[in-house]
ZAMARGU-4260 file (C-alpha; in steps of 0.2 Angstrom, whole numbers, plus 5000, padded with zeros to 4 digits):
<rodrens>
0) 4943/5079/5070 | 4960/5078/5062 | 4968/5096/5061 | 4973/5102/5041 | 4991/5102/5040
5) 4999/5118/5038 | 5013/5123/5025 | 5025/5127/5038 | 5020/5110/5048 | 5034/5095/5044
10) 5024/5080/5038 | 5030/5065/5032 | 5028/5062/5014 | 5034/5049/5001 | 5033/5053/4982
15) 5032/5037/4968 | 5027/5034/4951 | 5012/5025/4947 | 5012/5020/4929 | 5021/5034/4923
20) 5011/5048/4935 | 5020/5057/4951 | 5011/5055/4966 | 5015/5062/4982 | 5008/5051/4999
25) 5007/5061/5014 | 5002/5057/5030 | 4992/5060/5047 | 5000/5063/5065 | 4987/5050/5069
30) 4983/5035/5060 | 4966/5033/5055 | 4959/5017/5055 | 4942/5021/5045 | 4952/5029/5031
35) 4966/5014/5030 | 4953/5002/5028 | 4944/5010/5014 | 4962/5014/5004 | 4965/4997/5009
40) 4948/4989/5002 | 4950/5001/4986 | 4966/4992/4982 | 4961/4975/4985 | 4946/4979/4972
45) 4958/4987/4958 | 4969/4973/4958 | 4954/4958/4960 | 4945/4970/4944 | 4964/4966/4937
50) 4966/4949/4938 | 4948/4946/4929
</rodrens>
């Protein structure tokens, strides 16, 4: 189980604008394939729901 990160922990984080909204992106010591695949598969349908 992936430990929570503390507030006095360096993480690496990126902050974009999506439409106007601030969003911060932080992420994991370890990469987490299960979770990258659902982010991933949540995109692809956004943008597919898009295009329609």
């Amino acid at each position: 189980m992936n430990k929570p990160l503390k507030s006095d922990t360096p993480k690496a984080e990126m902050k974009i604008n999506v439409q106007g909204y601030k969003v911060t992106l932080c992420f994991a010591e370890r990469p987490n394939l299960e979770a990258a695949a659902f982010v991933k598969q949540s995109l692809l349908s956004s943008y597919a729901m898009l295009q329609k």
